[in-house]
C-alpha positions as CSV (number, residue, x, y, z in Angstrom):
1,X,-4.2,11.3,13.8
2,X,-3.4,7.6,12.4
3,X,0.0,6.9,12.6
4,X,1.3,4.2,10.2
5,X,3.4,4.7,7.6
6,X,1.8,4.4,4.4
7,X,4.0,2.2,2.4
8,X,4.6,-1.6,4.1
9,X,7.8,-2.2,2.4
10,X,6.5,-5.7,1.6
11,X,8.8,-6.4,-1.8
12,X,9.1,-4.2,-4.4
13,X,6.6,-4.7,-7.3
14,X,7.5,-5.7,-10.7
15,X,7.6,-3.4,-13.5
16,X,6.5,-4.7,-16.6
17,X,6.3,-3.4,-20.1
18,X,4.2,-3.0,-22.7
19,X,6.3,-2.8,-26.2
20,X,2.7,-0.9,-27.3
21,X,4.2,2.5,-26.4
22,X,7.7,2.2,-26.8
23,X,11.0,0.5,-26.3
24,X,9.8,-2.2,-23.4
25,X,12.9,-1.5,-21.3
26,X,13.2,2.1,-21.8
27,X,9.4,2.5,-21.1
28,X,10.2,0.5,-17.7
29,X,12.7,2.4,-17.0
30,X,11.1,5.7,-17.3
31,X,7.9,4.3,-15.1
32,X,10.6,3.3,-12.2
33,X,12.8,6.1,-12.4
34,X,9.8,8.5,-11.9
35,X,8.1,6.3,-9.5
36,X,11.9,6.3,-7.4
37,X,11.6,10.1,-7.6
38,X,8.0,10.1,-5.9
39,X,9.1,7.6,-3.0
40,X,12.3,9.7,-2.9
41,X,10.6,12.7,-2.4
42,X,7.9,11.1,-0.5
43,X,10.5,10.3,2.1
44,X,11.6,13.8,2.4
45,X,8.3,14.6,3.7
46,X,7.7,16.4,-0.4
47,X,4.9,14.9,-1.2
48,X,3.3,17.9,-2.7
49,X,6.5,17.8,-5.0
50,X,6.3,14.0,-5.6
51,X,2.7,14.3,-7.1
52,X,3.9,15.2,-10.6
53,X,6.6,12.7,-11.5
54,X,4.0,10.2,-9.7
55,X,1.3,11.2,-12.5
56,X,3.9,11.3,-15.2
57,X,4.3,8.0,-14.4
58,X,0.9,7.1,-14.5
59,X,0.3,8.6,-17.9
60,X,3.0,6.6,-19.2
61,X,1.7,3.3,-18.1
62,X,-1.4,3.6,-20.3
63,X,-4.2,4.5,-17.6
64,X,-6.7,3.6,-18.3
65,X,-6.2,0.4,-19.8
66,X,-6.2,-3.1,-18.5
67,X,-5.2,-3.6,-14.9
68,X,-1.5,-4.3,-14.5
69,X,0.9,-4.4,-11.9
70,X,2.7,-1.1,-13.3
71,X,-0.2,0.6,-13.0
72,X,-1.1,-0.2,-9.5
73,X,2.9,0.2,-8.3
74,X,2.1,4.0,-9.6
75,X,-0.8,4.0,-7.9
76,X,0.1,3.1,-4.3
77,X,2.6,6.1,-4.7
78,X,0.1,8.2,-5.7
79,X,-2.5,7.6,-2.9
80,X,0.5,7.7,-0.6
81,X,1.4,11.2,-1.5
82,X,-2.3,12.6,-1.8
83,X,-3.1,10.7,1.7
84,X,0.1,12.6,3.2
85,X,-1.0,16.1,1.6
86,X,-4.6,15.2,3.2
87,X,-6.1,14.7,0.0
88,X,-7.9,11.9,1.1
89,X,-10.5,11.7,-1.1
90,X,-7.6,11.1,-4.3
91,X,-6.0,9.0,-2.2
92,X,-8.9,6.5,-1.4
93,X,-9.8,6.6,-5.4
94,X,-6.1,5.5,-6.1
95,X,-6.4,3.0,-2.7
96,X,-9.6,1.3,-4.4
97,X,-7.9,1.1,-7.9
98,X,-5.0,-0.5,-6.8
99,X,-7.0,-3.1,-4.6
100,X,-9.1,-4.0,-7.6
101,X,-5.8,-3.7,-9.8
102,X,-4.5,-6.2,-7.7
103,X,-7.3,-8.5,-6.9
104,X,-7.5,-9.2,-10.8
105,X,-4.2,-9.4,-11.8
106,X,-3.2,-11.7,-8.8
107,X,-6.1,-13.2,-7.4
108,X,-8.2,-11.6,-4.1
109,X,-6.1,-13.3,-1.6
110,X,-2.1,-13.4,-3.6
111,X,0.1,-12.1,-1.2
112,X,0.8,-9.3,-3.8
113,X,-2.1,-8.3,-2.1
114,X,-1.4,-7.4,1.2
115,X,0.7,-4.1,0.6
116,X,-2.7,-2.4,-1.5
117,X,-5.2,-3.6,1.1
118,X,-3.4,-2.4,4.4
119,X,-2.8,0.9,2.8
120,X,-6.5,1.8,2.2
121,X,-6.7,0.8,5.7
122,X,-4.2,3.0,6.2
123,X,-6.3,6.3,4.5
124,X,-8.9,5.0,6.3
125,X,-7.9,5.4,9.4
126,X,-6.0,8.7,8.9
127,X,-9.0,10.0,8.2
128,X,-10.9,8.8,11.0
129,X,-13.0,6.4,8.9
130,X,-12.8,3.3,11.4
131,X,-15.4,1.6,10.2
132,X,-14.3,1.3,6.3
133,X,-10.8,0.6,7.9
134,X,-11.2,-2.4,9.7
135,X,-12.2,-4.8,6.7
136,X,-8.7,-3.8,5.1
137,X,-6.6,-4.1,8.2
138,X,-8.5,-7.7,8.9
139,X,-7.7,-8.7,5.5
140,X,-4.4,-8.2,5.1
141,X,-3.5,-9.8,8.5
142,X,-6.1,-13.3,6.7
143,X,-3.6,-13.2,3.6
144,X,-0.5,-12.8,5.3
145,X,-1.7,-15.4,7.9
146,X,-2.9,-17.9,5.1
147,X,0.8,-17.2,2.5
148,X,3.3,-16.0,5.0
149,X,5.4,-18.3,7.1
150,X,4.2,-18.1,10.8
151,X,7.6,-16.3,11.6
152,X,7.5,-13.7,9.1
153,X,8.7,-10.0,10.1
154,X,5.3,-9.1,7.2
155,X,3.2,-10.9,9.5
156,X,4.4,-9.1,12.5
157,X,3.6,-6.2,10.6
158,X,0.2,-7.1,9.4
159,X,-0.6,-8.2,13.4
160,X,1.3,-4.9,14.6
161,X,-1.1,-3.0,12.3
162,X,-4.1,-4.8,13.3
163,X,-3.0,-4.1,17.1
164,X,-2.4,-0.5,16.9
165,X,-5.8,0.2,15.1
166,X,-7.7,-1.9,17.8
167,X,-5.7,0.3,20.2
168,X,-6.4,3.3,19.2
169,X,-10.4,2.8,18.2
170,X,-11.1,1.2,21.9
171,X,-10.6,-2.5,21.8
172,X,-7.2,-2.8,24.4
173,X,-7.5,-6.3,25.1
174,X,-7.8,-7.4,21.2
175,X,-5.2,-4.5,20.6
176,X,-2.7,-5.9,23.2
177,X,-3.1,-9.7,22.3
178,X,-2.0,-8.5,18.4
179,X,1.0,-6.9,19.5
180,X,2.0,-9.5,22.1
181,X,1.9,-12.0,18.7
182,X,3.7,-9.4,16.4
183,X,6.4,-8.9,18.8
184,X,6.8,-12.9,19.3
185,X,7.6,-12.8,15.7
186,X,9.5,-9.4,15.5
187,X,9.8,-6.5,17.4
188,X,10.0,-3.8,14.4
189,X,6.5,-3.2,13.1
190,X,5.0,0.5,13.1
């Protein structure tokens, strides 16, 4: 199996609110505290247990409605709990939302973008889809190349990523020449 971890950890997204349903703050609030409770449990390898709070969340942002960065933050949560209970097919529906999310909110190359395309890489690849991977993998590592600073541990990361896939689908020499780049940068990458 494909082992990266699902979430990148490249800055936390912001949270905003619509006054539409509610107190603005308290509305925020409630999206980040249950969103909190997913990663939390998440981490504790619950992610059948994290799926509920995660759609609670969801529901309160408005979905569907106009693509915000609320929304997708739920979203990569989602698909990261559905990829790890092997319900790949929810978590590439919730992968593809947030990439599109993200790609019209930001722009198709903002580094806000990075996080959403390497994780549908990510599903992808844990699910043996190599092919469909790649293109997500190769454009994450073109954004962070293009917005990051050239010593940037996300970079490393994005080249780290990148390397390991090329690894593990045949291609050593490509594989090896990634990971001798992301560990010039920084050795802690997946």
């Amino acid at each position: 199996m494909f082992g990266f971890k699902a979430a990148l950890g490249l800055g936390m997204m912001v949270v905003l609110a619509s006054p539409a349903l509610g107190r603005a703050d308290d509305r925020a609030s409630k999206i980040t505290g249950l969103v909190e409770q997913g990663w939390g449990l998440i981490a504790q390898h619950k992610n059948q247990e994290a799926i509920p709070p995660l759609e609670q969340a969801l529901a309160i942002t408005g979905d569907p409605a106009p693509p915000s960065p609320e929304t997708a933050y739920v979203m990569k949560a989602l698909g990261t709990a559905y990829a790890n209970t092997g319900k790949f097919e929810q978590a590439e529906t919730y992968g593809k939302r947030v990439v599109a999310i993200e790609a019209a909110v930001f722009g198709p190359d903002d580094i806000k973008d990075i996080e959403g395309v390497a994780n549908l890489g990510i599903t992808y690849a844990r699910e043996q889809k190599f092919e469909e991977a790649r293109p997500y993998f190769e454009k994450a590592l073109s954004i962070a190349q293009a917005k990051l600073p050239a010593d940037s541990p996300q970079l490393a990361y994005c080249l780290a990523m990148l390397g390991q896939f090329d690894l593990q689908t045949g291609k050593k020499a490509e594989g090896q020449a990634l990971l001798a780049r992301a560990n010039a940068i920084s050795p802690v990458h997946p």
